[in-house]
PDB file of N, CA, C and O in Angstrom:
ATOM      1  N   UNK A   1     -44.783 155.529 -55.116  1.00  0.00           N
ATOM      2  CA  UNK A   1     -46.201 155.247 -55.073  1.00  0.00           C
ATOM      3  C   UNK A   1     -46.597 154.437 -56.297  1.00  0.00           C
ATOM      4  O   UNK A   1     -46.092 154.487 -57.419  1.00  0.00           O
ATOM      5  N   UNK A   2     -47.573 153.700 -55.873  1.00  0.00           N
ATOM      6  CA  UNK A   2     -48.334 153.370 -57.376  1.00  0.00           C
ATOM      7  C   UNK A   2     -48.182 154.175 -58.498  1.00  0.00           C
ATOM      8  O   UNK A   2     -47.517 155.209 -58.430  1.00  0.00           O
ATOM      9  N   UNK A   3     -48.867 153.720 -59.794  1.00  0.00           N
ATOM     10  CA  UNK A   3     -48.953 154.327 -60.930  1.00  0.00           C
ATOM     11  C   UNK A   3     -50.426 154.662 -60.597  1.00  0.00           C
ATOM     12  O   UNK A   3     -51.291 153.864 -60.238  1.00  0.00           O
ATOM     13  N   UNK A   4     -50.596 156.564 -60.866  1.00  0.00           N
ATOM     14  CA  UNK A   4     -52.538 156.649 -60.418  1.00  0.00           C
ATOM     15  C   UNK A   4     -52.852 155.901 -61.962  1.00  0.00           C
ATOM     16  O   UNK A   4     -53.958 155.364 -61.892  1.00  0.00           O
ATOM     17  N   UNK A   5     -52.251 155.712 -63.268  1.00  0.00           N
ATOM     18  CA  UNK A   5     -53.486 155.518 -64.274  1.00  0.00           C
ATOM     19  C   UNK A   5     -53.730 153.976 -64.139  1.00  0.00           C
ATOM     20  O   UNK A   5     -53.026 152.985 -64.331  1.00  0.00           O
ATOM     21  N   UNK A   6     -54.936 154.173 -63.756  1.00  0.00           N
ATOM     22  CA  UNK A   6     -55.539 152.285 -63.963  1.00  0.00           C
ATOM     23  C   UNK A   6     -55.421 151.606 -64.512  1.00  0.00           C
ATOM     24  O   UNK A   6     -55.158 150.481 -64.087  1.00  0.00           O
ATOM     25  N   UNK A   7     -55.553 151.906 -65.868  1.00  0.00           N
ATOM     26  CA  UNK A   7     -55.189 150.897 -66.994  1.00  0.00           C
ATOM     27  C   UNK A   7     -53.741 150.445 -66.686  1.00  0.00           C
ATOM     28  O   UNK A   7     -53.485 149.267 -66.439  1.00  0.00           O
ATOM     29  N   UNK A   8     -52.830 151.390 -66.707  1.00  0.00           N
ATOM     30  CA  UNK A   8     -51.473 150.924 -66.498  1.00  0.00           C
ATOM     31  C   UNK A   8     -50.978 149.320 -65.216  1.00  0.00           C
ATOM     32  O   UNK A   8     -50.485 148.194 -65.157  1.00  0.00           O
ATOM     33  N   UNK A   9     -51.745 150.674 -64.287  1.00  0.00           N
ATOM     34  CA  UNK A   9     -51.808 149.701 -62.604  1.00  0.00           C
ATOM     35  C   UNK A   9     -52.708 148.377 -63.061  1.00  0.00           C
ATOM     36  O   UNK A   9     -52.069 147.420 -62.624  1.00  0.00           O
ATOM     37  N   UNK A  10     -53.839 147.903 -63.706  1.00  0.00           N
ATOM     38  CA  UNK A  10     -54.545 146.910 -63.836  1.00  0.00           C
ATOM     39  C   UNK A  10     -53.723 146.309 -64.930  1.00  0.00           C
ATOM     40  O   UNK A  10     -53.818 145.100 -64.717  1.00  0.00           O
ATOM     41  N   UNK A  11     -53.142 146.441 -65.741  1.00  0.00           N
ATOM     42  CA  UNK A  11     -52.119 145.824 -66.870  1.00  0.00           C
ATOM     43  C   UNK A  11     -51.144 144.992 -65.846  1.00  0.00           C
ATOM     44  O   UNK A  11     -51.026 143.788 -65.620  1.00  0.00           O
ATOM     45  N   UNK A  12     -50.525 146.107 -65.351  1.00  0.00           N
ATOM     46  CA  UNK A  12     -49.075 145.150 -64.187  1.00  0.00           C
ATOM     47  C   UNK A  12     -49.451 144.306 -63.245  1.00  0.00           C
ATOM     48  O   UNK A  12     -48.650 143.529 -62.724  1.00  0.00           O
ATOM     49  N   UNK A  13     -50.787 144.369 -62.905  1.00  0.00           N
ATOM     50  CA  UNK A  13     -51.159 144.069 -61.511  1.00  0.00           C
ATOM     51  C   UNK A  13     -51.610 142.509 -62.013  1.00  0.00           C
ATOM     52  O   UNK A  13     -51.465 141.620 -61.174  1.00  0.00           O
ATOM     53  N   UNK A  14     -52.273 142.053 -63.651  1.00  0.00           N
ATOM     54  CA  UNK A  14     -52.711 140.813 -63.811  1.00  0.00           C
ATOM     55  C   UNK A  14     -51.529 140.433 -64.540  1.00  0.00           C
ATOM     56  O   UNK A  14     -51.889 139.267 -64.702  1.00  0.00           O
ATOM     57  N   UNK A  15     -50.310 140.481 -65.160  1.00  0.00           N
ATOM     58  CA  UNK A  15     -49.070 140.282 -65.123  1.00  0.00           C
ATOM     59  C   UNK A  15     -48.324 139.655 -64.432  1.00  0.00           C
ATOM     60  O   UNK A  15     -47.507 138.794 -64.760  1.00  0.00           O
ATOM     61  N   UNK A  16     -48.748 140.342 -62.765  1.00  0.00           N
ATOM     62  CA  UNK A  16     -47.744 139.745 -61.689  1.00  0.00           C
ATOM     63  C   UNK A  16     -48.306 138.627 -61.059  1.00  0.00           C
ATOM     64  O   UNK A  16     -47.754 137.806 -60.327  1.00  0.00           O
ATOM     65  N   UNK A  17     -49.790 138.713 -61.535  1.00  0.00           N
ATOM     66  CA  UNK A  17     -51.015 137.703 -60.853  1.00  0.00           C
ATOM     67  C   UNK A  17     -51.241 136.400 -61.526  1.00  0.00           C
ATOM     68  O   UNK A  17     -51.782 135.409 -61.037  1.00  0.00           O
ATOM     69  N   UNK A  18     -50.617 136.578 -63.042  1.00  0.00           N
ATOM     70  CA  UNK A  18     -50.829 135.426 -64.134  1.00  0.00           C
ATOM     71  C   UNK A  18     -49.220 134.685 -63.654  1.00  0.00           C
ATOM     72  O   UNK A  18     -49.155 133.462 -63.539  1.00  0.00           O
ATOM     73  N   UNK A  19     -47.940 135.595 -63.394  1.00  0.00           N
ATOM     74  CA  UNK A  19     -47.022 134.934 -63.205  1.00  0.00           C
ATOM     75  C   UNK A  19     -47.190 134.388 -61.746  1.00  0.00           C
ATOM     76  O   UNK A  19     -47.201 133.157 -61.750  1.00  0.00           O
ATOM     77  N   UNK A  20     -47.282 134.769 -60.884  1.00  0.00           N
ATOM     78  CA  UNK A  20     -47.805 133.914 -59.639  1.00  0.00           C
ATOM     79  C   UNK A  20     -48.858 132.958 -59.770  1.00  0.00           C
ATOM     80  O   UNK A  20     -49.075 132.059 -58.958  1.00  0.00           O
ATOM     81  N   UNK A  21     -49.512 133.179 -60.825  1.00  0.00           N
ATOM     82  CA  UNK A  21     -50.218 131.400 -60.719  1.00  0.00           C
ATOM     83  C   UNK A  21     -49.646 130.501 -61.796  1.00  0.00           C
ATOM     84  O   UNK A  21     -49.952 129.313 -61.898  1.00  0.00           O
ATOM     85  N   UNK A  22     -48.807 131.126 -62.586  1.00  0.00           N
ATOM     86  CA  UNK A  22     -48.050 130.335 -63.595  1.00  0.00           C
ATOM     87  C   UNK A  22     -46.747 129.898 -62.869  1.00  0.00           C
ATOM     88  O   UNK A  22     -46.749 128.672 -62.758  1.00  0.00           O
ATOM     89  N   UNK A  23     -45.927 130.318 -62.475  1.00  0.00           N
ATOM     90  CA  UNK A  23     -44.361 130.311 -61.813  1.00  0.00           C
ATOM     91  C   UNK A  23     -44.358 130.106 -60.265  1.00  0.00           C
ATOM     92  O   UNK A  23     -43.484 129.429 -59.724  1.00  0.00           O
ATOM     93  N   UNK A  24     -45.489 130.787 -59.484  1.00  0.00           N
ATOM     94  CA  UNK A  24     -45.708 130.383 -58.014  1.00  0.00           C
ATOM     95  C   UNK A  24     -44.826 132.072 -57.177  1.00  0.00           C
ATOM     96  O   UNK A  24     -44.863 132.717 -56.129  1.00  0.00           O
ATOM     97  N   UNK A  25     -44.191 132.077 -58.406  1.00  0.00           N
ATOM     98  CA  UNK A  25     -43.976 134.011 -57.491  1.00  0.00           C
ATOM     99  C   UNK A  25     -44.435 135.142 -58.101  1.00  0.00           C
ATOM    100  O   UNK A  25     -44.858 134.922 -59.236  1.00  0.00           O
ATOM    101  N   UNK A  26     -44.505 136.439 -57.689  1.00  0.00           N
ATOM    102  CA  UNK A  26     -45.038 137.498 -59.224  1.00  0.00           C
ATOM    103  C   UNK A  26     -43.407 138.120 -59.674  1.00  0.00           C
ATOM    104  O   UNK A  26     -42.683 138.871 -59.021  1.00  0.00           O
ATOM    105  N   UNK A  27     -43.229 137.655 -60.678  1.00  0.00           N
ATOM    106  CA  UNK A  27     -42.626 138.008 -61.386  1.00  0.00           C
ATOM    107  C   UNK A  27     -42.668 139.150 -62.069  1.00  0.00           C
ATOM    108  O   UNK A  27     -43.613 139.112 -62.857  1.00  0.00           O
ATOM    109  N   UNK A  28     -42.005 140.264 -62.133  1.00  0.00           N
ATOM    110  CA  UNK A  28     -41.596 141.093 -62.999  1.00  0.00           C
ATOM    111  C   UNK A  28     -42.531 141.173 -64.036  1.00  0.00           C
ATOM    112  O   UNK A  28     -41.978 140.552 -64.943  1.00  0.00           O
ATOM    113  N   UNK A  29     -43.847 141.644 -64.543  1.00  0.00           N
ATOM    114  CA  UNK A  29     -43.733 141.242 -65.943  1.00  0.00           C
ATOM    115  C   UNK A  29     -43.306 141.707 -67.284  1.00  0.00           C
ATOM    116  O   UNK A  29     -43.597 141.342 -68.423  1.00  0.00           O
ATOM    117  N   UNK A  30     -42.345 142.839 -66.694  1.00  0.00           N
ATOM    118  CA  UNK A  30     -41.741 143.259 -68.017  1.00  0.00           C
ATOM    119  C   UNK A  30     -40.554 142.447 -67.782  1.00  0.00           C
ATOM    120  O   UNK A  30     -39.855 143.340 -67.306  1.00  0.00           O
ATOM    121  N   UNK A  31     -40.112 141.833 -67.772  1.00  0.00           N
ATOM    122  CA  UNK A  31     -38.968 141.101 -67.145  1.00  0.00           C
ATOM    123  C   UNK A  31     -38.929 139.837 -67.472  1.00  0.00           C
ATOM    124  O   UNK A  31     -39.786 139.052 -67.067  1.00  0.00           O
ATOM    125  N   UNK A  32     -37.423 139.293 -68.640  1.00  0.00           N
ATOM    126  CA  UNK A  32     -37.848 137.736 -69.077  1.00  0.00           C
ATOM    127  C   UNK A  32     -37.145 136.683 -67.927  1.00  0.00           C
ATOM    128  O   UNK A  32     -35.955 136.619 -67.618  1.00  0.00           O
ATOM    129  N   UNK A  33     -38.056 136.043 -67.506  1.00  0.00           N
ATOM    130  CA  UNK A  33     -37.683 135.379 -66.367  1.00  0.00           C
ATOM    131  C   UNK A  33     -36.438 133.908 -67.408  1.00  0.00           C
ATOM    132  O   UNK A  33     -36.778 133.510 -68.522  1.00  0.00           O
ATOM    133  N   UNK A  34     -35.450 133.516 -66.878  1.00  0.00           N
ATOM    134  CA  UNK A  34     -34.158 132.955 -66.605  1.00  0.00           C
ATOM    135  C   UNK A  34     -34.584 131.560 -66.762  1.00  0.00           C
ATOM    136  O   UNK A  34     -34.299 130.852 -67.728  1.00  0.00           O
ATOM    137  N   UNK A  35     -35.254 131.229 -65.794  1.00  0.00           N
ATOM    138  CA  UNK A  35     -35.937 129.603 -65.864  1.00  0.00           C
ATOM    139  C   UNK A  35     -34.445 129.270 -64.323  1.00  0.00           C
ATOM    140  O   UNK A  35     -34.036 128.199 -63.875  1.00  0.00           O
ATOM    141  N   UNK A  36     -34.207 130.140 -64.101  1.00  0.00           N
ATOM    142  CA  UNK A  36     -32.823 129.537 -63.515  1.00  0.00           C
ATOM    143  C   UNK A  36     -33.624 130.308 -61.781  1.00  0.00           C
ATOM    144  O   UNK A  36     -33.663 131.525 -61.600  1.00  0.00           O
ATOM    145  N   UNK A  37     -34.130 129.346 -60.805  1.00  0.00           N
ATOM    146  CA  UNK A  37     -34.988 130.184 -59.765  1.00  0.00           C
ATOM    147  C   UNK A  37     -34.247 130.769 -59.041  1.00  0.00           C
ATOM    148  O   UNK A  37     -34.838 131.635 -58.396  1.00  0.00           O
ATOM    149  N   UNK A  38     -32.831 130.672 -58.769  1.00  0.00           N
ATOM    150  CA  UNK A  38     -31.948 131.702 -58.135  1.00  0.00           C
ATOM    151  C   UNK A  38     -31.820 133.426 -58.849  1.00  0.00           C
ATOM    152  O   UNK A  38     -31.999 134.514 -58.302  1.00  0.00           O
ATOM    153  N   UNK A  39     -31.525 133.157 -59.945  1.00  0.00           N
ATOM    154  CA  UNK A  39     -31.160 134.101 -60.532  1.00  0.00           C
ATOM    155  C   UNK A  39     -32.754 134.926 -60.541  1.00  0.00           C
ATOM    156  O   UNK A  39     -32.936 136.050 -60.073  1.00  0.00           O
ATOM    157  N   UNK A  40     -33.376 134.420 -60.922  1.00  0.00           N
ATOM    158  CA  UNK A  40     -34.981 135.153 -61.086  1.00  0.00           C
ATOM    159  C   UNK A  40     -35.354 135.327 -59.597  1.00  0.00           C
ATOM    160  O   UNK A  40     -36.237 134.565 -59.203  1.00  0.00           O
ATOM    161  N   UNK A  41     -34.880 136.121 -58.777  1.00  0.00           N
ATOM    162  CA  UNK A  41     -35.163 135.814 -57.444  1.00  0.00           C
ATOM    163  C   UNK A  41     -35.368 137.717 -57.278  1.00  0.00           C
ATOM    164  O   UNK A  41     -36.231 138.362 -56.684  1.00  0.00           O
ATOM    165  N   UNK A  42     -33.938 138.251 -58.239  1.00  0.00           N
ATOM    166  CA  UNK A  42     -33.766 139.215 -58.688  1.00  0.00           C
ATOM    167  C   UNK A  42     -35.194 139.844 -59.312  1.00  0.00           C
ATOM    168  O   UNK A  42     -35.547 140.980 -58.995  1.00  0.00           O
ATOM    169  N   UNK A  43     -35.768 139.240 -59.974  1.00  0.00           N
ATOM    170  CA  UNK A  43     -37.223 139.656 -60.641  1.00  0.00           C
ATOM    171  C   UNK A  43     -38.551 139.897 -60.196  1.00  0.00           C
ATOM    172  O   UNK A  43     -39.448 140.465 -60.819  1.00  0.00           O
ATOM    173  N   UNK A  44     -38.592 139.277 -58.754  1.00  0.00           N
ATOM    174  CA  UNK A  44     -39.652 139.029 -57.818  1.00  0.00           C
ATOM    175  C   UNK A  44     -40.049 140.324 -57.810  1.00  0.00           C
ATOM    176  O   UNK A  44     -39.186 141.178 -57.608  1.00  0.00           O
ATOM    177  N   UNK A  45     -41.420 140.721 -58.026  1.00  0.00           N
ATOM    178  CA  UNK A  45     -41.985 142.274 -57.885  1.00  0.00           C
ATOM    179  C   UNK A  45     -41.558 142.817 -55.935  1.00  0.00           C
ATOM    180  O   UNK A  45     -41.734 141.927 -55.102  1.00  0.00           O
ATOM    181  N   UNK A  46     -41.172 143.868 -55.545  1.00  0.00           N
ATOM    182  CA  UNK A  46     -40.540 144.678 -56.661  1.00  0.00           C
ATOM    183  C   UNK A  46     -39.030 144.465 -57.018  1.00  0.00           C
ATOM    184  O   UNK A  46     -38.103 144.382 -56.213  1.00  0.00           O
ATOM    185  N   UNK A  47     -38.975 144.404 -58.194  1.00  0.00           N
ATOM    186  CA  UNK A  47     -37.843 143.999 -58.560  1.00  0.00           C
ATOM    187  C   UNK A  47     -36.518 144.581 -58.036  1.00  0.00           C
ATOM    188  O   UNK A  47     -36.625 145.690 -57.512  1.00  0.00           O
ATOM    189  N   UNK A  48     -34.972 143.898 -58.091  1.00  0.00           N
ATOM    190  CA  UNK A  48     -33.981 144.760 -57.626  1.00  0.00           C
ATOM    191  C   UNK A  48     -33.422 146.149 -58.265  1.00  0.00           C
ATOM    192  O   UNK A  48     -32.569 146.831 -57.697  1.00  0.00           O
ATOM    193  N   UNK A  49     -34.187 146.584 -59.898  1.00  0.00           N
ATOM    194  CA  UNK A  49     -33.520 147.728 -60.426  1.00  0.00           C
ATOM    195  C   UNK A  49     -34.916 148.728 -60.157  1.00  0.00           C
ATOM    196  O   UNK A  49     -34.724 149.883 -60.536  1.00  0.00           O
ATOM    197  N   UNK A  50     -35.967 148.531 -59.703  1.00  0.00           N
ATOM    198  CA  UNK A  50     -37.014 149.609 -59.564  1.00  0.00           C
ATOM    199  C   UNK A  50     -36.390 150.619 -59.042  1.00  0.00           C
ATOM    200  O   UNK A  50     -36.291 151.671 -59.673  1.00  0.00           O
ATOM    201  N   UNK A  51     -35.760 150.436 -57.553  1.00  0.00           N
ATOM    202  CA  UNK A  51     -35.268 151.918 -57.044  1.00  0.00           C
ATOM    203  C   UNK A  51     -33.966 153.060 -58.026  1.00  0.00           C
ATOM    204  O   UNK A  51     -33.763 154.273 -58.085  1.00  0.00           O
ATOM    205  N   UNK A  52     -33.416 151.962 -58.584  1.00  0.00           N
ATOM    206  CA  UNK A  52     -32.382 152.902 -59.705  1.00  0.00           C
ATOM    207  C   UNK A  52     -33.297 153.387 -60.836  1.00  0.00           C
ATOM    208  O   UNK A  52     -32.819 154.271 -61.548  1.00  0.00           O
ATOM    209  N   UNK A  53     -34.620 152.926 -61.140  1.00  0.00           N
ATOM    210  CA  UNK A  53     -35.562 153.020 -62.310  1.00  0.00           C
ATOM    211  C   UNK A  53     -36.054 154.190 -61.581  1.00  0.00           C
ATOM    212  O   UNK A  53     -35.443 155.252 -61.696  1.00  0.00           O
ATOM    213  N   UNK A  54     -36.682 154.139 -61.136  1.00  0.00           N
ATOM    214  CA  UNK A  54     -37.194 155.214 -60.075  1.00  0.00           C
ATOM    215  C   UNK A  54     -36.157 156.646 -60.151  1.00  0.00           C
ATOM    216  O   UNK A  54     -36.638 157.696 -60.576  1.00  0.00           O
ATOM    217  N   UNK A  55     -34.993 156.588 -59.789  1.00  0.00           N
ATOM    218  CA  UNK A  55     -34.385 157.914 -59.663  1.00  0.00           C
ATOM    219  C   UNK A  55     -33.891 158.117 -61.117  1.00  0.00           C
ATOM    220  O   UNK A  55     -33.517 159.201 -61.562  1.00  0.00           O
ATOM    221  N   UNK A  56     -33.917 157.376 -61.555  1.00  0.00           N
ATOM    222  CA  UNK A  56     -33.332 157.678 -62.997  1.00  0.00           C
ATOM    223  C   UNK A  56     -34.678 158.504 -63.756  1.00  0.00           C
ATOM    224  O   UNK A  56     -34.659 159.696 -64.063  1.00  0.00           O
ATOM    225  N   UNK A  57     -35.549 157.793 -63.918  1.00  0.00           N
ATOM    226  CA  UNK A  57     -36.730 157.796 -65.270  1.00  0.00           C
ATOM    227  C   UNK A  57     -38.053 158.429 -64.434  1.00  0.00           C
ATOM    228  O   UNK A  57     -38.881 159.024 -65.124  1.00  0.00           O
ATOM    229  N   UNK A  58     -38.305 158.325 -62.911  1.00  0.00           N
ATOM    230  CA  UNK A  58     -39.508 158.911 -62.535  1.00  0.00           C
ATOM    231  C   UNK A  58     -40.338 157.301 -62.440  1.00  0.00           C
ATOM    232  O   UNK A  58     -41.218 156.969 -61.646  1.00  0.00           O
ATOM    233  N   UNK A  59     -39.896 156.732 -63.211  1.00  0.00           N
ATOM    234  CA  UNK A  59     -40.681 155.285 -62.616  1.00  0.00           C
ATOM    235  C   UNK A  59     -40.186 153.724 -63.053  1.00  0.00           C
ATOM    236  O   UNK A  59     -39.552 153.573 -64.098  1.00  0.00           O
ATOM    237  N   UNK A  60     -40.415 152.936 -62.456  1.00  0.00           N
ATOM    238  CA  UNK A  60     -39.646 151.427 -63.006  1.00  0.00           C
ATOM    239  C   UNK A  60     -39.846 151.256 -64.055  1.00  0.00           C
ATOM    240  O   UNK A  60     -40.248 152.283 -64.601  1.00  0.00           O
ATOM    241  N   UNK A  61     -39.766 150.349 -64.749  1.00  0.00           N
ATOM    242  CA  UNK A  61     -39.802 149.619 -66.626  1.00  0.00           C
ATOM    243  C   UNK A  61     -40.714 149.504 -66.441  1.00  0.00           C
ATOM    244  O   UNK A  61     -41.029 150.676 -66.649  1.00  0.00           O
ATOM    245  N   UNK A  62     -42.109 148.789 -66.036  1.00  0.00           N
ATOM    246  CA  UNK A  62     -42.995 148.270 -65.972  1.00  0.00           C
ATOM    247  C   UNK A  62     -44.222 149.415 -65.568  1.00  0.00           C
ATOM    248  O   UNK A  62     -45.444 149.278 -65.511  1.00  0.00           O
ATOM    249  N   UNK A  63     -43.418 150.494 -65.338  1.00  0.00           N
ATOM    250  CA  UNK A  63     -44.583 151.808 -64.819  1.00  0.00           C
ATOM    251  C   UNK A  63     -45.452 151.170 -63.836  1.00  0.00           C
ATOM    252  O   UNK A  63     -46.647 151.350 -64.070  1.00  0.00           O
ATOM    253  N   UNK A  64     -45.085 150.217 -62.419  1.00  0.00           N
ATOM    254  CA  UNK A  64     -45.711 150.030 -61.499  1.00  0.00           C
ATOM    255  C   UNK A  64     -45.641 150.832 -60.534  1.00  0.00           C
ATOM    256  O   UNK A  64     -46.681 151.321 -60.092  1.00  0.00           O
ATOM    257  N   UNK A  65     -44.611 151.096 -60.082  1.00  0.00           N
ATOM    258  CA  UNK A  65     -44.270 151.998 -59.465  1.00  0.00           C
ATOM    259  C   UNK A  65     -43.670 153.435 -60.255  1.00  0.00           C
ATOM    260  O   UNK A  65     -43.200 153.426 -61.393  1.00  0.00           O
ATOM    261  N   UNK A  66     -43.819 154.839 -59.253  1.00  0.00           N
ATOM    262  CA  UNK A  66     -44.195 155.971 -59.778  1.00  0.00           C
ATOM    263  C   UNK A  66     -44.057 156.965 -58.908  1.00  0.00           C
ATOM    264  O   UNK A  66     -44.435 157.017 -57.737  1.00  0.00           O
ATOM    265  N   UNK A  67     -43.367 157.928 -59.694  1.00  0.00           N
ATOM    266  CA  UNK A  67     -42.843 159.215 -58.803  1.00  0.00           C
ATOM    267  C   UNK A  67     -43.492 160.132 -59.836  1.00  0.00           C
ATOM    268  O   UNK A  67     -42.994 160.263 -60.954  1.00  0.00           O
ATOM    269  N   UNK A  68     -44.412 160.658 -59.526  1.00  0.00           N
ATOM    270  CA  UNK A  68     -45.086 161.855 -60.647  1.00  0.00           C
ATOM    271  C   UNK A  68     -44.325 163.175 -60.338  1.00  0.00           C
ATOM    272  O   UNK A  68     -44.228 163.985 -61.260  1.00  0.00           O
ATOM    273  N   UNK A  69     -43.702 163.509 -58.969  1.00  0.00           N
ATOM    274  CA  UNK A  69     -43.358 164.612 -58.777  1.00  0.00           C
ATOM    275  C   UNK A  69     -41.858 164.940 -59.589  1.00  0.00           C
ATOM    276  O   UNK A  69     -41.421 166.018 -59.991  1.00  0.00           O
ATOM    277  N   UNK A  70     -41.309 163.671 -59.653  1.00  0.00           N
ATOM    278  CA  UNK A  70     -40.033 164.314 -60.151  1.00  0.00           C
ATOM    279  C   UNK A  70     -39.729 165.197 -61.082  1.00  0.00           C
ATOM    280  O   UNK A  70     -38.561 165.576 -60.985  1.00  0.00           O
ATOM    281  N   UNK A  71     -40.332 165.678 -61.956  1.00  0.00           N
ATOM    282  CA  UNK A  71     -40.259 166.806 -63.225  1.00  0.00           C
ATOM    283  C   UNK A  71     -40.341 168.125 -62.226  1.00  0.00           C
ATOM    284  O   UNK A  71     -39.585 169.093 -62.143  1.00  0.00           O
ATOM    285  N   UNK A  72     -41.502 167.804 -61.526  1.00  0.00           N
ATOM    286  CA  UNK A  72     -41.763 169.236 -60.629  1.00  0.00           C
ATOM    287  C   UNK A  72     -40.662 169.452 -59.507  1.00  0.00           C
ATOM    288  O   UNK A  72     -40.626 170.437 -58.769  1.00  0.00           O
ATOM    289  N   UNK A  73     -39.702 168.312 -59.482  1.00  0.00           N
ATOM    290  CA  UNK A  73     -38.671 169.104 -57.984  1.00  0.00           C
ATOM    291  C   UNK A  73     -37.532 168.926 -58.912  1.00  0.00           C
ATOM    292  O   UNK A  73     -36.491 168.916 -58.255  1.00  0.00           O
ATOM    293  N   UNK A  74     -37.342 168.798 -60.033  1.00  0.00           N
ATOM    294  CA  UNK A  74     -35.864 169.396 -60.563  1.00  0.00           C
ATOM    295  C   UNK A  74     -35.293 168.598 -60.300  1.00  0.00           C
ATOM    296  O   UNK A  74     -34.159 169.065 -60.191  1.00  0.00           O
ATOM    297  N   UNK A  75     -35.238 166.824 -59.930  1.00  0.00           N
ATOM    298  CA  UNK A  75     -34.018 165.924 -60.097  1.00  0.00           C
ATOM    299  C   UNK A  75     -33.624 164.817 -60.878  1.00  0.00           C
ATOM    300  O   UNK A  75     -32.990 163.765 -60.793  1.00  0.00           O
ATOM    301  N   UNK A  76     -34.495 165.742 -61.955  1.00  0.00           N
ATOM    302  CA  UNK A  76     -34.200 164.776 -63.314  1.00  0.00           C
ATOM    303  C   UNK A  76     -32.432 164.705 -63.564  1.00  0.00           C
ATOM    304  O   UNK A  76     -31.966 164.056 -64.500  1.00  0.00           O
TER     305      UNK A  76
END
Protein backbone atom coordinates (compact mmCIF):
# COMPACT_ATOMS: atom_id res chain seq x y z
CA UNK A 1 0.00 0.00 0.00
CA UNK A 2 0.89 3.55 -0.04
CA UNK A 3 2.79 5.28 2.66
CA UNK A 4 -0.50 6.72 5.02
CA UNK A 5 2.04 9.78 6.17
CA UNK A 6 1.48 12.63 3.66
CA UNK A 7 4.30 14.42 3.93
CA UNK A 8 6.25 11.35 3.03
CA UNK A 9 3.58 10.30 0.11
CA UNK A 10 3.58 14.21 -1.14
CA UNK A 11 7.61 14.29 -0.98
CA UNK A 12 7.77 11.00 -3.45
CA UNK A 13 4.84 11.80 -5.33
CA UNK A 14 6.49 15.52 -6.64
CA UNK A 15 9.87 13.61 -7.10
CA UNK A 16 8.37 11.21 -9.52
CA UNK A 17 6.32 14.21 -11.07
CA UNK A 18 9.48 16.64 -11.39
CA UNK A 19 11.33 13.53 -12.97
CA UNK A 20 8.56 12.88 -15.47
CA UNK A 21 8.57 16.35 -16.61
CA UNK A 22 12.32 16.54 -16.47
CA UNK A 23 13.34 12.90 -18.06
CA UNK A 24 9.73 12.09 -19.65
CA UNK A 25 9.36 8.91 -17.16
CA UNK A 26 8.94 8.99 -13.15
CA UNK A 27 11.86 7.96 -12.08
CA UNK A 28 12.76 6.57 -8.85
CA UNK A 29 13.52 9.52 -6.86
CA UNK A 30 15.67 8.09 -4.48
CA UNK A 31 17.40 6.53 -7.25
CA UNK A 32 20.49 8.10 -9.34
CA UNK A 33 19.32 7.74 -12.72
CA UNK A 34 22.40 6.25 -15.30
CA UNK A 35 21.74 8.74 -18.18
CA UNK A 36 22.00 5.29 -19.98
CA UNK A 37 17.75 4.87 -20.91
CA UNK A 38 18.02 1.11 -21.00
CA UNK A 39 19.54 0.58 -17.92
CA UNK A 40 17.25 3.28 -16.05
CA UNK A 41 14.31 1.40 -17.28
CA UNK A 42 15.08 -0.59 -14.03
CA UNK A 43 14.21 2.77 -12.05
CA UNK A 44 10.83 3.55 -13.55
CA UNK A 45 8.47 3.91 -10.34
CA UNK A 46 7.78 1.16 -9.18
CA UNK A 47 11.04 0.32 -9.30
CA UNK A 48 12.55 -3.40 -9.83
CA UNK A 49 14.00 -3.74 -6.01
CA UNK A 50 10.64 -2.33 -4.21
CA UNK A 51 9.23 -5.88 -3.83
CA UNK A 52 12.67 -7.25 -2.20
CA UNK A 53 12.54 -3.65 -0.21
CA UNK A 54 9.25 -4.45 0.83
CA UNK A 55 9.92 -7.98 2.39
CA UNK A 56 13.06 -7.09 3.66
CA UNK A 57 12.55 -3.49 5.53
CA UNK A 58 8.51 -3.17 5.61
CA UNK A 59 8.90 -0.63 2.80
CA UNK A 60 10.96 0.49 -0.46
CA UNK A 61 14.01 3.13 -0.15
CA UNK A 62 11.94 5.84 -1.04
CA UNK A 63 9.08 4.93 1.67
CA UNK A 64 6.49 5.00 -1.29
CA UNK A 65 5.34 2.06 -0.90
CA UNK A 66 4.45 0.39 2.60
CA UNK A 67 3.63 -2.55 4.61
CA UNK A 68 2.80 -1.14 8.18
CA UNK A 69 1.71 -4.57 9.26
CA UNK A 70 4.87 -6.31 9.08
CA UNK A 71 6.22 -5.79 12.77
CA UNK A 72 2.69 -6.96 13.80
CA UNK A 73 2.75 -10.51 11.80
CA UNK A 74 6.28 -11.54 12.82
CA UNK A 75 8.11 -11.62 9.32
CA UNK A 76 10.67 -9.44 9.99
Amino acid sequence: MLNPDNDVLDRVIKGLARNEQKFGHRYCPCRLRSGDEEKDKAIICPCIYHRDEIAKDGHCHCMLYHQPDKEKTGSN
